[in-house]
C-alpha positions in Angstrom: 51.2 79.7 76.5 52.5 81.1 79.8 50.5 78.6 81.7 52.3 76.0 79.8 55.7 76.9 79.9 55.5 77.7 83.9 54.0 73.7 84.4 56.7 72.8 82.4 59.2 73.8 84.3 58.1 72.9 87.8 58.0 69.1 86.4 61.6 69.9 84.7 63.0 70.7 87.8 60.7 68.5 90.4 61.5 65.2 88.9 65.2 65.1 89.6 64.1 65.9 93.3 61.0 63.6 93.1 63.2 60.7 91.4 66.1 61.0 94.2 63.3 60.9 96.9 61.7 57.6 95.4 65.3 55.8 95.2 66.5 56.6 98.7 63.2 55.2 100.1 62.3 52.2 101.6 60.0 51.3 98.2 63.1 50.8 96.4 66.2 48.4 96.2 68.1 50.5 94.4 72.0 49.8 94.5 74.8 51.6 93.1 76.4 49.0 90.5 79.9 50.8 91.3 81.8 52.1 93.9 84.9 54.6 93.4 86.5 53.1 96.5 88.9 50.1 95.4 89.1 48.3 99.2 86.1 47.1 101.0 84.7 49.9 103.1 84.3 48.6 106.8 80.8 49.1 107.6 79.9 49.5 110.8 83.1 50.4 111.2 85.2 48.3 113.5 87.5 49.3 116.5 91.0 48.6 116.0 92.1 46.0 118.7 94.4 47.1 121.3 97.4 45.3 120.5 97.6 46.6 116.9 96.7 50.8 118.9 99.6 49.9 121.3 102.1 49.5 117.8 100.7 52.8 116.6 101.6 54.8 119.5 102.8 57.5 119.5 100.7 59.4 116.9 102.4 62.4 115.7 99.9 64.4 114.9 95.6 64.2 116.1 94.7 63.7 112.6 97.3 60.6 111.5 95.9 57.8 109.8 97.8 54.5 109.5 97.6 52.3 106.8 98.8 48.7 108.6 99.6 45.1 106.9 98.6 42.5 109.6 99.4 39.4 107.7 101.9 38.5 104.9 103.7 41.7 104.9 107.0 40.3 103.6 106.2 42.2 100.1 104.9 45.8 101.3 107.4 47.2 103.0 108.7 49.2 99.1 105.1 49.3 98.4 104.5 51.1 101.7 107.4 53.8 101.1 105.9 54.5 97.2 102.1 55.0 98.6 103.7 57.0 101.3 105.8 58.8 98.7 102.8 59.4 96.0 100.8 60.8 98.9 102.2 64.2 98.3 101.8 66.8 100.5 99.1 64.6 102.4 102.0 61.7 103.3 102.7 63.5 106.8 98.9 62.9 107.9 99.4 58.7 106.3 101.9 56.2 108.7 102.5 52.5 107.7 103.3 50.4 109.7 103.8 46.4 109.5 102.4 44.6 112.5 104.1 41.9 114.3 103.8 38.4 113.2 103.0 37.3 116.5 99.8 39.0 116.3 98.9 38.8 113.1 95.8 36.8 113.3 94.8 37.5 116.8 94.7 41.8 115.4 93.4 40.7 112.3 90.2 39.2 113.9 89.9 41.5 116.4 90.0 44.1 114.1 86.8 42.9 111.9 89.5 41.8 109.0 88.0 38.9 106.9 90.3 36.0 106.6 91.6 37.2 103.1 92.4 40.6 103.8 96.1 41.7 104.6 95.4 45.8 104.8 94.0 48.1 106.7 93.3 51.7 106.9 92.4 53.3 110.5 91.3 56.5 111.0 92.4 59.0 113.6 89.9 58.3 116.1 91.2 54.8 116.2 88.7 52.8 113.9 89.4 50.1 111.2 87.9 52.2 108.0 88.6 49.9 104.9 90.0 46.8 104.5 92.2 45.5 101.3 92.9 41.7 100.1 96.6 41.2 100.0 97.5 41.1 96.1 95.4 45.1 96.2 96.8 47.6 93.6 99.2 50.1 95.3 97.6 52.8 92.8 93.7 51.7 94.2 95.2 52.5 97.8 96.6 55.5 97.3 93.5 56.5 95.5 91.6 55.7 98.4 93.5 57.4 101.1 93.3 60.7 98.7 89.7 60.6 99.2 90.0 60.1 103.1 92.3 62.6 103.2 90.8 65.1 101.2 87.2 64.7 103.1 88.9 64.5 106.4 90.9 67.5 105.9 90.8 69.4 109.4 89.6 73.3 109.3 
């Protein structure tokens, strides 16, 4: 009986461990079916070209983040002031900004953009994080810089 209930739970509490070893190898294709992010996470992530870093200057604090619209802006300058707003006690580490038209599509490709995307979210250290198409929910972003924000939170 006490055999028994000992070799039960070593397997009870081995398989969870077992299982999470098995789907993170190379013998599985395992992929998430959803993400809780609602842009498109940059990955590798992409520097930021220098034209669009030269607009973001100065940074007011070493742990701002800028949310930027390279192309198509005309309709996100209000949505910019309510995800800036929303933000909390969290909006003084989150600038927008609105990129030049001038530059757009030069920035945009240097900055690994696709050709759909409008938005982008750059970290402090000067890299393009996530990217958003340019009809993205307002609510989605926010979301998403919560998340940053919250896991990026300095010490």
């Amino acid at each position: 009986m006490k055999k028994t209930m000992i070799v039960g739970l070593v397997i009870i509490f081995t398989t969870p461990i077992l299982l999470s070893i098995y789907l993170n190898s190379k013998w599985s294709d395992f992929e998430p079916q959803a993400t809780r992010n609602h842009g498109r996470l940059v990955h590798p992530v992409v520097p930021a070209s220098e034209s669009i870093i030269e607009r973001l200057s100065p940074r007011l604090t070493n742990d701002q983040w800028f949310l930027v619209c390279v192309r198509d802006c005309q309709d996100w300058s209000a949505r910019f002031d309510a995800i800036n707003t929303a933000m909390g006690r969290d909006a003084d580490r989150l600038e927008t900004r609105i990129v030049e038209p001038e530059l757009e599509s030069a920035a945009a490709i240097e900055s690994g953009l696709q050709a759909t995307e409008t938005l982008a979210i750059i970290d402090p250290e000067d890299y393009v994080v996530m990217a958003y198409q340019g009809d993205a929910d307002p609510t989605g972003i926010r979301k998403d810089m919560a998340l940053l924000l919250k896991y990026s939170r300095p010490e």
